[in-house]
N, CA and C atoms as a LAMMPS dump frame, in Angstrom:
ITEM: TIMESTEP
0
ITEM: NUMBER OF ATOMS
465
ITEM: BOX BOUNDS ff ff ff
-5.0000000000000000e+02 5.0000000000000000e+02
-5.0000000000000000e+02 5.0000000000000000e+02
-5.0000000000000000e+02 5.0000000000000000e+02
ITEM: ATOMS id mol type element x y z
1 1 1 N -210.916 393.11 -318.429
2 1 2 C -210.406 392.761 -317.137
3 1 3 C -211.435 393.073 -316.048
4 2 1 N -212.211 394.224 -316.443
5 2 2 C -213.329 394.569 -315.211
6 2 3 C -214.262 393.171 -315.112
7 3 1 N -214.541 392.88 -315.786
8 3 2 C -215.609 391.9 -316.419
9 3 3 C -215.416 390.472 -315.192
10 4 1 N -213.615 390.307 -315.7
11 4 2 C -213.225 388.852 -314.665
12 4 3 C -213.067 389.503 -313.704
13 5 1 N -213.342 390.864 -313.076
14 5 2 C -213.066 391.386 -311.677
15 5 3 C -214.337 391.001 -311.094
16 6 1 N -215.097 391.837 -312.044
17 6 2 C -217.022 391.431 -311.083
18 6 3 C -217.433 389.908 -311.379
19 7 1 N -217.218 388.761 -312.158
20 7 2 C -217.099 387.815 -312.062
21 7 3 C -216.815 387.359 -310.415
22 8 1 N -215.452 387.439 -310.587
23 8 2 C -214.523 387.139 -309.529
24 8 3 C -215.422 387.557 -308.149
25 9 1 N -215.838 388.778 -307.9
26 9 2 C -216.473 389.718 -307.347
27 9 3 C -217.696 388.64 -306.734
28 10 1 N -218.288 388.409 -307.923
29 10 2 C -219.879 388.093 -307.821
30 10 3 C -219.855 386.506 -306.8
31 11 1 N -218.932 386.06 -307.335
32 11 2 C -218.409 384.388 -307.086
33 11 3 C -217.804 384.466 -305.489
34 12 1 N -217.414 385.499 -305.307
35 12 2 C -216.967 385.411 -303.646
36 12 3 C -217.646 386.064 -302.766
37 13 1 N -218.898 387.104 -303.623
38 13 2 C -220.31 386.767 -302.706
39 13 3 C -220.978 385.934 -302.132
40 14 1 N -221.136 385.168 -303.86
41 14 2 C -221.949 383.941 -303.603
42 14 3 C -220.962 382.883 -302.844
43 15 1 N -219.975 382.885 -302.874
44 15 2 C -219.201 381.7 -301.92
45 15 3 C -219.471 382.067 -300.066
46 16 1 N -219.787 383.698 -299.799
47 16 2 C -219.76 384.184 -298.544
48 16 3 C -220.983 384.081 -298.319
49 17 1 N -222.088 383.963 -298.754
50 17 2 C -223.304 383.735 -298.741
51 17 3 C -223.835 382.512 -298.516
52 18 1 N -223.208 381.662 -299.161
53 18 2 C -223.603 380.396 -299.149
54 18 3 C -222.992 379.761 -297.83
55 19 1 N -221.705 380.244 -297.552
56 19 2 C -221.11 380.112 -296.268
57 19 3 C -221.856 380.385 -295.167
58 20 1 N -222.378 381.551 -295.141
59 20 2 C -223.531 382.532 -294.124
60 20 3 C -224.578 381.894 -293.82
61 21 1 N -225.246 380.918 -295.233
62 21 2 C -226.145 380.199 -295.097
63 21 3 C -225.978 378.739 -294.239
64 22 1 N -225.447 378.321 -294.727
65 22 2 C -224.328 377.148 -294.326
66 22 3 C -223.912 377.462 -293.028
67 23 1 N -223.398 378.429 -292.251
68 23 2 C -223.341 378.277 -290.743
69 23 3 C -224.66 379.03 -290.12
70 24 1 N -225.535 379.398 -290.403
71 24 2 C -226.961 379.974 -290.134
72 24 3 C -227.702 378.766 -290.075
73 25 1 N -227.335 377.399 -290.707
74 25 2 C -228.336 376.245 -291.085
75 25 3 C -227.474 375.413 -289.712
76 26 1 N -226.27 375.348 -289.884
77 26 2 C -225.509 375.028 -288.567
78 26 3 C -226.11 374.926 -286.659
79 27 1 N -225.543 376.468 -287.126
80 27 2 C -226.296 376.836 -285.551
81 27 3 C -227.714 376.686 -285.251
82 28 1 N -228.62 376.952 -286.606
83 28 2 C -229.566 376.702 -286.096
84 28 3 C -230.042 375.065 -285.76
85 29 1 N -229.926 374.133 -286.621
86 29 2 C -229.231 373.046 -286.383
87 29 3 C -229.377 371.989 -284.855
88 30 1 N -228.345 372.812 -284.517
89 30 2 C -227.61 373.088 -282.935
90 30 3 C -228.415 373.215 -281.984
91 31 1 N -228.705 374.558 -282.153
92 31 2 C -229.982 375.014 -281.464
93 31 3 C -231.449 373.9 -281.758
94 32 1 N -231.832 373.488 -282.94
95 32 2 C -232.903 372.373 -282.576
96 32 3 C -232.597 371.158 -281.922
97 33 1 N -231.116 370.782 -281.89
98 33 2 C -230.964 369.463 -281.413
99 33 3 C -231.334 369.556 -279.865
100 34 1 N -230.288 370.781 -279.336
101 34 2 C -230.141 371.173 -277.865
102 34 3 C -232.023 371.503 -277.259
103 35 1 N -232.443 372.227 -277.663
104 35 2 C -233.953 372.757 -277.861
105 35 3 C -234.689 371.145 -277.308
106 36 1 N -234.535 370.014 -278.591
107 36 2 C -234.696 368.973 -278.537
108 36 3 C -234.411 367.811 -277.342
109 37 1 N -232.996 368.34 -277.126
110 37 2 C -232.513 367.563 -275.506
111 37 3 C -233.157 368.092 -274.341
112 38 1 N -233.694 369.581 -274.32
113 38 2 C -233.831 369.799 -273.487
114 38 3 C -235.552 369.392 -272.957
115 39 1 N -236.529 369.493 -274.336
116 39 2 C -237.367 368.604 -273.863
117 39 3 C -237.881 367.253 -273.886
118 40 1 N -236.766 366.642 -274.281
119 40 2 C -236.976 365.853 -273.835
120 40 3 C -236.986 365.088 -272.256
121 41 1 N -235.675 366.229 -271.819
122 41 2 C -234.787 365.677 -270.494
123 41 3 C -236.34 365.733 -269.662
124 42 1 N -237.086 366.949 -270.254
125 42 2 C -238.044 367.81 -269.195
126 42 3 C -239.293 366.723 -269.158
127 43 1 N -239.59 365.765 -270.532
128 43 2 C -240.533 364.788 -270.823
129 43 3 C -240.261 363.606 -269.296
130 44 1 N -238.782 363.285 -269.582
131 44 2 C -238.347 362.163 -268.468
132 44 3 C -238.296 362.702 -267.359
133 45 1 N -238.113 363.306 -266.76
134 45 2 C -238.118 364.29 -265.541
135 45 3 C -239.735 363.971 -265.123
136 46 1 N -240.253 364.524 -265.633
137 46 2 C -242.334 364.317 -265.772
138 46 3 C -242.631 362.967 -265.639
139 47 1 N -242.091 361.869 -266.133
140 47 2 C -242.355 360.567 -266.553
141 47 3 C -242.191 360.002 -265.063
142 48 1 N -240.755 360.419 -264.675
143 48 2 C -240.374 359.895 -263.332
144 48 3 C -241.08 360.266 -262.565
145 49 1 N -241.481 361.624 -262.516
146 49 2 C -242.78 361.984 -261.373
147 49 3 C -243.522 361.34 -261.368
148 50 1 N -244.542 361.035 -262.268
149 50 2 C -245.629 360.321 -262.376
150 50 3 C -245.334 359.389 -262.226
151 51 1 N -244.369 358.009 -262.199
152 51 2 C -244.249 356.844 -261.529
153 51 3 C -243.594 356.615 -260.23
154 52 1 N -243.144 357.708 -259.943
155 52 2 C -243.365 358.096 -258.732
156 52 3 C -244.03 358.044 -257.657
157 53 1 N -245.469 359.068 -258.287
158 53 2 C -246.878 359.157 -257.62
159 53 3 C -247.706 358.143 -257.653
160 54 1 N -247.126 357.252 -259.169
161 54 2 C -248.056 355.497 -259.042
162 54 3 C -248.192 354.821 -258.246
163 55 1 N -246.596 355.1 -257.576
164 55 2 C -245.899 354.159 -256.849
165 55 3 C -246.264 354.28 -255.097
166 56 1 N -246.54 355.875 -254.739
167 56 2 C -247.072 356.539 -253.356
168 56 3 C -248.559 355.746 -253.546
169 57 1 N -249.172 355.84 -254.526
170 57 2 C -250.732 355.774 -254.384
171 57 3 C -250.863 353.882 -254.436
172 58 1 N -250.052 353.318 -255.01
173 58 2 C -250.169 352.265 -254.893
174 58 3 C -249.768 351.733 -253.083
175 59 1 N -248.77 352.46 -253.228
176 59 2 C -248.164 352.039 -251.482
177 59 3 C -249.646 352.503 -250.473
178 60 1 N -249.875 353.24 -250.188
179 60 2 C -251.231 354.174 -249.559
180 60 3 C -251.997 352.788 -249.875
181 61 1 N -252.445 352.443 -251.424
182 61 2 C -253.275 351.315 -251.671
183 61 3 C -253.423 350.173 -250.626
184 62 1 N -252.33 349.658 -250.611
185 62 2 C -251.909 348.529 -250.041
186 62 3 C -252.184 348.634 -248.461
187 63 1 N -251.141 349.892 -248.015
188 63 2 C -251.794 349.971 -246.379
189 63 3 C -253.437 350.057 -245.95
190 64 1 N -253.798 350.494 -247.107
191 64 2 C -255.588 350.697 -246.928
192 64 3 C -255.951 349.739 -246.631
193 65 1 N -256.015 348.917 -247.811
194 65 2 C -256.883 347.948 -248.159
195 65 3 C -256.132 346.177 -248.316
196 66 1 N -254.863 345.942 -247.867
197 66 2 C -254.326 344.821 -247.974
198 66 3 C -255.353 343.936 -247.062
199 67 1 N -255.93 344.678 -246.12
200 67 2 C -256.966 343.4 -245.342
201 67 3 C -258.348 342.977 -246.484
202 68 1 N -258.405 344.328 -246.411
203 68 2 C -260.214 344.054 -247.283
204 68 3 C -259.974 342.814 -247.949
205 69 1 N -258.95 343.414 -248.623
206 69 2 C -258.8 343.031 -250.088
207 69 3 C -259.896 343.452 -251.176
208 70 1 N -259.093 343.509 -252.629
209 70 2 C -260.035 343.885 -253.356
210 70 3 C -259.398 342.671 -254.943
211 71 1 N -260.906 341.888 -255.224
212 71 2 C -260.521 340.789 -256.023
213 71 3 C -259.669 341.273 -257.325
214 72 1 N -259.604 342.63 -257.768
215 72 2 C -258.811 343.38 -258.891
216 72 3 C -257.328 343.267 -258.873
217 73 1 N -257.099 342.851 -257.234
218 73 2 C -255.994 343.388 -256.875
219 73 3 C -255.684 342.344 -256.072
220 74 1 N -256.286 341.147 -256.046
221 74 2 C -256.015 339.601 -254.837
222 74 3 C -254.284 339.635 -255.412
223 75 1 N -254.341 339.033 -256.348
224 75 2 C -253.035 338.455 -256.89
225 75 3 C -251.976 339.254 -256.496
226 76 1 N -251.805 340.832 -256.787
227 76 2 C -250.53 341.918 -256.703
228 76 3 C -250.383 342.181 -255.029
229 77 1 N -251.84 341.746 -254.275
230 77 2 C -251.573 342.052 -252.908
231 77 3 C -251.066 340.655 -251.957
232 78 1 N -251.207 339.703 -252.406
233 78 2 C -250.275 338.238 -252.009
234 78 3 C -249.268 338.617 -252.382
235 79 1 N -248.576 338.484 -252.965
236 79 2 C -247.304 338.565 -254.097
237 79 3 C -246.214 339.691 -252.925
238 80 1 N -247.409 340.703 -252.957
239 80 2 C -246.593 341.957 -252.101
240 80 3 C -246.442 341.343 -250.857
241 81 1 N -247.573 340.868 -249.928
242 81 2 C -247.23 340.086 -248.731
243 81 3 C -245.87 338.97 -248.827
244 82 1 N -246.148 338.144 -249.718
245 82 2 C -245.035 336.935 -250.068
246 82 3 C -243.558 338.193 -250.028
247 83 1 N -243.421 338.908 -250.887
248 83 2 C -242.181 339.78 -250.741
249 83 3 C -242.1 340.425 -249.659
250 84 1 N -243.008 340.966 -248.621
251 84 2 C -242.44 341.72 -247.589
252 84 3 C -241.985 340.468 -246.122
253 85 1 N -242.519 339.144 -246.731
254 85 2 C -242.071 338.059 -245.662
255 85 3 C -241.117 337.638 -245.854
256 86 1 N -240.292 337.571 -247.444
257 86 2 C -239.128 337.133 -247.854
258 86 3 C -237.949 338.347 -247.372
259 87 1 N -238.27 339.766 -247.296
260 87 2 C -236.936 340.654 -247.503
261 87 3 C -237.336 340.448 -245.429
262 88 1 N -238.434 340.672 -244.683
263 88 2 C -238.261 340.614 -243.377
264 88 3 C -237.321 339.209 -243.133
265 89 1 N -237.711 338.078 -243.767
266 89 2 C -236.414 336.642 -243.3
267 89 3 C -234.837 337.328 -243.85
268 90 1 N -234.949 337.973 -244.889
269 90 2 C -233.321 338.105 -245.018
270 90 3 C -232.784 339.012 -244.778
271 91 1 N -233.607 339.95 -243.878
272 91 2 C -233.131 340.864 -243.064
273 91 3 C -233.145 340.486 -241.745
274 92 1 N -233.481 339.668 -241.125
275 92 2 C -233.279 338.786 -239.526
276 92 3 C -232.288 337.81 -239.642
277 93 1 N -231.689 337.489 -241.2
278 93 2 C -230.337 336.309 -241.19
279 93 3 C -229.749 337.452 -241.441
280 94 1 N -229.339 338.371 -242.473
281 94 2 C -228.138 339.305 -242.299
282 94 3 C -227.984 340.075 -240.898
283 95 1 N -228.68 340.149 -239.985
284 95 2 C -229.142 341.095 -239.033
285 95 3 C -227.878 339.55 -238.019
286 96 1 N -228.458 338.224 -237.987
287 96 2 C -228.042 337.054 -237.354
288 96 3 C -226.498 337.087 -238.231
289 97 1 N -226.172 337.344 -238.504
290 97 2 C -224.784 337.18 -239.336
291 97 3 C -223.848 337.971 -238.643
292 98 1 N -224.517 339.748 -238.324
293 98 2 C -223.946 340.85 -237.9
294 98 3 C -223.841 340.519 -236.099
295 99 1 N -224.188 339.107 -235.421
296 99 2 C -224.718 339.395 -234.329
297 99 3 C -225.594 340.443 -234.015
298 100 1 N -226.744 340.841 -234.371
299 100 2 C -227.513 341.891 -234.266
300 100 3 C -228.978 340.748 -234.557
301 101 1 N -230.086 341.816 -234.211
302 101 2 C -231.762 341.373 -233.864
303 101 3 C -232.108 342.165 -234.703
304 102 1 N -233.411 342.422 -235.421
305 102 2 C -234.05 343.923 -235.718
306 102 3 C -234.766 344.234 -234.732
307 103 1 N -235.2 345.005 -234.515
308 103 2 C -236.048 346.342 -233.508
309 103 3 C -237.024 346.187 -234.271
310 104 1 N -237.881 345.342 -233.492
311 104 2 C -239.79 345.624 -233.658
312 104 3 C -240.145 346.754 -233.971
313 105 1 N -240.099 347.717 -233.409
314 105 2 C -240.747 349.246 -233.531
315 105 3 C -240.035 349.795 -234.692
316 106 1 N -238.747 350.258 -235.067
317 106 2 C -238.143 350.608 -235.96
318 106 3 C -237.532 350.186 -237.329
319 107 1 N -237.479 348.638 -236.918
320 107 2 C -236.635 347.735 -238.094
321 107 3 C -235.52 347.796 -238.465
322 108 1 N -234.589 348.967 -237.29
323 108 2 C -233.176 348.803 -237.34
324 108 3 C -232.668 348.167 -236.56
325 109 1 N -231.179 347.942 -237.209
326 109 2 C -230.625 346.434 -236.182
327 109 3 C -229.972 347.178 -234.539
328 110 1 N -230.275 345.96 -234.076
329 110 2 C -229.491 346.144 -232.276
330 110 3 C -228.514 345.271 -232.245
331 111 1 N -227.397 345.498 -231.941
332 111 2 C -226.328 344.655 -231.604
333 111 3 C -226.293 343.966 -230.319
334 112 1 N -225.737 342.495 -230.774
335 112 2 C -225.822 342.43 -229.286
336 112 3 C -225.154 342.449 -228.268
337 113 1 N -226.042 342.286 -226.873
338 113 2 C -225.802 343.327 -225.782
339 113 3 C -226.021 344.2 -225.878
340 114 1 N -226.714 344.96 -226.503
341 114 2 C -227.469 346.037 -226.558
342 114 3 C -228.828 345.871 -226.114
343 115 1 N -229.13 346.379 -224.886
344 115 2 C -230.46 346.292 -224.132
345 115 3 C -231.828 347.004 -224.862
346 116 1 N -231.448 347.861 -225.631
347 116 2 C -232.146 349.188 -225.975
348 116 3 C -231.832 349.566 -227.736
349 117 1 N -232.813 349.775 -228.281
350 117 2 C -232.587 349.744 -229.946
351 117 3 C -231.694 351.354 -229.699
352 118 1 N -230.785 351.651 -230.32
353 118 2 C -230.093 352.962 -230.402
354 118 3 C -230.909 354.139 -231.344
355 119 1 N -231.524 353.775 -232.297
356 119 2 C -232.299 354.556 -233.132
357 119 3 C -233.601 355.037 -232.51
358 120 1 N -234.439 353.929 -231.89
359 120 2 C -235.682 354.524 -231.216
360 120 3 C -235.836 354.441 -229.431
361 121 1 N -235.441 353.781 -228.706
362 121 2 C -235.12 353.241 -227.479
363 121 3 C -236.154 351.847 -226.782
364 122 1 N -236.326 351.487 -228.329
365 122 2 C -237.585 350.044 -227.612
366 122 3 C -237.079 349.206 -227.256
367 123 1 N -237.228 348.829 -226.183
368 123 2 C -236.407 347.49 -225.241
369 123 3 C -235.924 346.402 -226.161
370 124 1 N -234.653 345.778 -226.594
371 124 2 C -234.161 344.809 -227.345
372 124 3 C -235.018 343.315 -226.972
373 125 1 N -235.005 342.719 -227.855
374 125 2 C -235.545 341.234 -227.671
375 125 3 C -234.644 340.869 -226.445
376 126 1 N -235.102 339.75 -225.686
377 126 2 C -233.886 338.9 -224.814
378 126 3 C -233.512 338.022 -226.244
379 127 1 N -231.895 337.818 -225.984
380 127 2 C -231.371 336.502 -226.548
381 127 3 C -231.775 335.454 -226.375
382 128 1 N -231.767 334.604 -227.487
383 128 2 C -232.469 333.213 -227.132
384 128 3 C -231.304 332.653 -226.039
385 129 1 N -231.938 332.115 -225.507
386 129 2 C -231.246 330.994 -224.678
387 129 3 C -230.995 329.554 -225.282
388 130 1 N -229.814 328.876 -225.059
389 130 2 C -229.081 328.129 -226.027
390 130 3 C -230.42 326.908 -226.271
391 131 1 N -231.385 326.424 -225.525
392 131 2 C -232.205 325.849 -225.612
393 131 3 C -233.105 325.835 -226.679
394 132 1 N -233.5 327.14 -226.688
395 132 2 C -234.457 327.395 -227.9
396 132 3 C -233.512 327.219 -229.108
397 133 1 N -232.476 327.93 -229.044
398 133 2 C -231.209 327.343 -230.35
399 133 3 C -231.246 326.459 -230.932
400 134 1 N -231.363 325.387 -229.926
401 134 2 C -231.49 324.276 -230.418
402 134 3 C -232.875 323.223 -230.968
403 135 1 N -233.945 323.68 -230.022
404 135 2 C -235.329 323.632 -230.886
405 135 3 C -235.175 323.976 -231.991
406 136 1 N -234.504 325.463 -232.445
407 136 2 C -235.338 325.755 -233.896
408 136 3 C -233.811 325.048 -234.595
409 137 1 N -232.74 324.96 -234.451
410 137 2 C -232.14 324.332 -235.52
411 137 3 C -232.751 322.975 -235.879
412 138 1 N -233.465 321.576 -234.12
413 138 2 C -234.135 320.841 -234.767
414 138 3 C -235.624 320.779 -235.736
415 139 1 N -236.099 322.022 -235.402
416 139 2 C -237.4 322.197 -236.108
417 139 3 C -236.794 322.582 -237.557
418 140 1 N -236.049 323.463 -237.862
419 140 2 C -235.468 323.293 -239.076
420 140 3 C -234.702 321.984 -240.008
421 141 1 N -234.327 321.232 -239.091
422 141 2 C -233.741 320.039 -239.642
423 141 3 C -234.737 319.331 -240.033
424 142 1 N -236.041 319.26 -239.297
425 142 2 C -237.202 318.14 -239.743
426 142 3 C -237.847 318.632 -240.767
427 143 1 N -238.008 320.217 -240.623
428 143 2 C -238.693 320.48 -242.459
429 143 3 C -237.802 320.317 -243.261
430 144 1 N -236.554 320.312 -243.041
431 144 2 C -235.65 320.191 -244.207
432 144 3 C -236.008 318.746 -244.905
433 145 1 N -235.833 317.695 -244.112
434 145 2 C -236.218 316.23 -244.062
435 145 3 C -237.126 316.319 -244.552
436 146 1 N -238.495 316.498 -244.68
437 146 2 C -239.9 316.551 -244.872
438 146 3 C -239.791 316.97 -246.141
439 147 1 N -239.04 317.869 -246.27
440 147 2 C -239.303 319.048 -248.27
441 147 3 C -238.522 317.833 -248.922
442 148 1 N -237.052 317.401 -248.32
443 148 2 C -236.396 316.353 -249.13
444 148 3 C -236.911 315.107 -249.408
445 149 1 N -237.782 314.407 -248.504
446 149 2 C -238.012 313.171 -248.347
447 149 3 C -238.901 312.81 -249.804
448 150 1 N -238.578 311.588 -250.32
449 150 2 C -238.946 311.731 -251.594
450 150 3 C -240.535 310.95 -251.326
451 151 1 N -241.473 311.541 -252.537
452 151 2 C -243.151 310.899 -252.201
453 151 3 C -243.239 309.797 -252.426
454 152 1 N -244.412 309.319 -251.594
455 152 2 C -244.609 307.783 -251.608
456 152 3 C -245.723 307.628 -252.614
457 153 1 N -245.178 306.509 -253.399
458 153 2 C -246.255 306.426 -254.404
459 153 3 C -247.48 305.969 -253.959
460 154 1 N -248.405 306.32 -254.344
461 154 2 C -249.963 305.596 -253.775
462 154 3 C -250.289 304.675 -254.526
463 155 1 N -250.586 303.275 -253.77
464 155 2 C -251.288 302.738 -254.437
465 155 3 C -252.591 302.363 -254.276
C-alpha cells in the first residue's frame, strides 16, 4: 500500500510541477506579448515623429525655395502650388456660402458687415458692388462657353 501511496505521491508532484511549469510558461508568455506591444507602440510613436519632422522640413523646403525652384523638386513644387490655389478657391466659395470674405492677413473668415477681421483687425474687403457681380458671373459664363464649346475641326 506504501508503494501506491508514493506512486500516488510522486504523480501529484509531477502533475503540480508540470502545472507550475505550465503557468510559469503562461505568464511569461504574457509578459513577452505585452513587452512586445509595448515596443512596438514605442516603434510607431518614433515613426510618427519622424514623419512628422519630414513633413516641417519639407514645409520650411517649400517656403525657401518654391521661387528658386529646384529641378529635383519642379514637379512636387507645382503640384503643391496647384493645391494651395485649389483649397484657397474652396475656401472663398464656402467662405461666399457663409456670407463671409477671408481676411488677407489671417485667412479667417469676416462676416458680412463686418468692417474689421475679428481675429486680427485688418480692414475687411469692401463688398462687391452689384456691378462687378455681374461682370464676374458674365466672365464666368463665357469660360464656361469656351471649355464647352465643342473643337473645330481643321482643315
Amino acid at each position: 500500500m506504501s508503494e501506491v501511496k508514493d506512486k500516488l505521491f510522486k504523480f501529484g508532484e509531477d502533475v503540480k510541477n508540470s502545472a507550475g511549469k505550465l503557468a510559469k510558461g503562461a505568464v511569461d508568455g504574457t509578459k513577452k506579448v505585452a513587452e512586445k506591444a509595448k515596443i512596438k507602440n514605442t516603434m510607431s510613436h518614433a515613426e510618427s515623429k519622424l514623419n512628422a519632422l519630414y513633413m516641417e522640413i519639407g514645409k520650411k523646403y517649400e517656403e525657401l525655395y518654391a521661387e528658386q525652384g529646384d529641378e529635383n523638386f519642379a514637379e512636387q513644387l507645382a503640384q503643391i502650388a496647384e493645391v494651395r490655389e485649389e483649397l484657397a478657391q474652396a475656401r472663398v466659395e464656402l467662405a461666399a456660402l457663409d456670407s463671409a470674405s477671408i481676411c488677407s492677413c489671417c485667412g479667417k473668415y469676416v462676416l458680412e458687415g463686418q468692417r474689421f477681421c475679428p481675429y486680427c483687425g485688418t480692414k475687411a474687403p469692401e463688398p462687391p458692388v452689384e456691378e462687378e457681380l455681374v461682370e464676374a458671373a458674365e466672365e464666368e459664363a463665357a469660360e464656361t462657353a469656351e471649355t464647352e464649346a465643342p473643337a473645330e475641326d481643321a482643315e
